[in-house]
N, C-alpha and C positions, 0 to 999 in steps of 0.2 A: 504494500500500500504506500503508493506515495502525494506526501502531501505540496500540492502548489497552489500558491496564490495567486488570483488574478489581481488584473493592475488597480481596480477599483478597491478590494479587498486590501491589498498591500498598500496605499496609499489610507485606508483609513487607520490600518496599522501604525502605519510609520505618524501618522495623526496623533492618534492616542499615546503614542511613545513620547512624544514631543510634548503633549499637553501635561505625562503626571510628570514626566521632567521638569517641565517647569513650572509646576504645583511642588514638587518636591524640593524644588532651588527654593521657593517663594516660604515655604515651612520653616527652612534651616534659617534663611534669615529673617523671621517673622520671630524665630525661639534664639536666637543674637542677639538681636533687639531687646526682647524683653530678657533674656538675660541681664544685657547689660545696665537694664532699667529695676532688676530687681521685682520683677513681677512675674504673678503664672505664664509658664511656661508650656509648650508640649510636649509631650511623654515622649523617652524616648523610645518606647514601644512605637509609638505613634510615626517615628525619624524613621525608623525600620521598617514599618509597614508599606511606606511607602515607595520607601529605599527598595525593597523585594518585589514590588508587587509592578515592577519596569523604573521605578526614577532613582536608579543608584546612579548613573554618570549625573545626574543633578544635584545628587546628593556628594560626590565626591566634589563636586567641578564647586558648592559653597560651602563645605567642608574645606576646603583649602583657601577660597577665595576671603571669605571671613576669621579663618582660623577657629572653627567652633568644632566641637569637638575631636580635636586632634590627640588631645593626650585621655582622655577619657576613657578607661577599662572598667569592662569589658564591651562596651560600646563601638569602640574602633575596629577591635579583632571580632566583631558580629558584623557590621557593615561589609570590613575585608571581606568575610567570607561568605556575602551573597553572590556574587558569581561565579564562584565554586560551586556553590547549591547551584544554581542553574542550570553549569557545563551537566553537575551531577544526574539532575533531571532529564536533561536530552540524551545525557547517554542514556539513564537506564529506559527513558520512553524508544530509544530506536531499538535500544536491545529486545527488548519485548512485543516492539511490533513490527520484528524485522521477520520476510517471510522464512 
């Protein structure tokens, strides 16, 4: 079974990639902000939900850009290791739906 996207399909793709990326930039420095203001914050549950669920290059790309949380364990080393989970997931979905 193989899977391809047509050009309509892959363009709303690359859409939605783009939109929680930049929902997930718009987080990191929304929780900067009110860091540095001393007020609630969002969960870092919340930075990773969103970080995995497609907006980790938006979360690296204001992760760096603000320096927020860079030294923060084990927060750091869970972000790292979303796209690892990832590669992990496509491998084991091709393995098991390989004919």
């Amino acid at each position: 079974m193989e899977l391809r996207l047509g050009p309509e399909l892959a363009g709303i793709a690359l859409a939605v990639l783009i939109l929680i990326n930049g929902a997930t930039y718009l987080l990191f420095l929304f929780d900067k902000r009110r860091a540095i203001a001393n007020e609630w914050r969002a969960s870092e549950r919340l930075l990773l939900f969103y970080a995995f669920i497609g907006g980790w290059f938006g979360a690296k790309l204001a992760q760096r850009r603000f320096r927020h949380k860079t030294r923060k364990e084990p927060f750091r080393t869970r972000l790292n290791q979303i796209p690892v989970l990832w590669l992990l997931s496509a491998a084991a979905t091709w393995w098991l739906t390989r004919g």
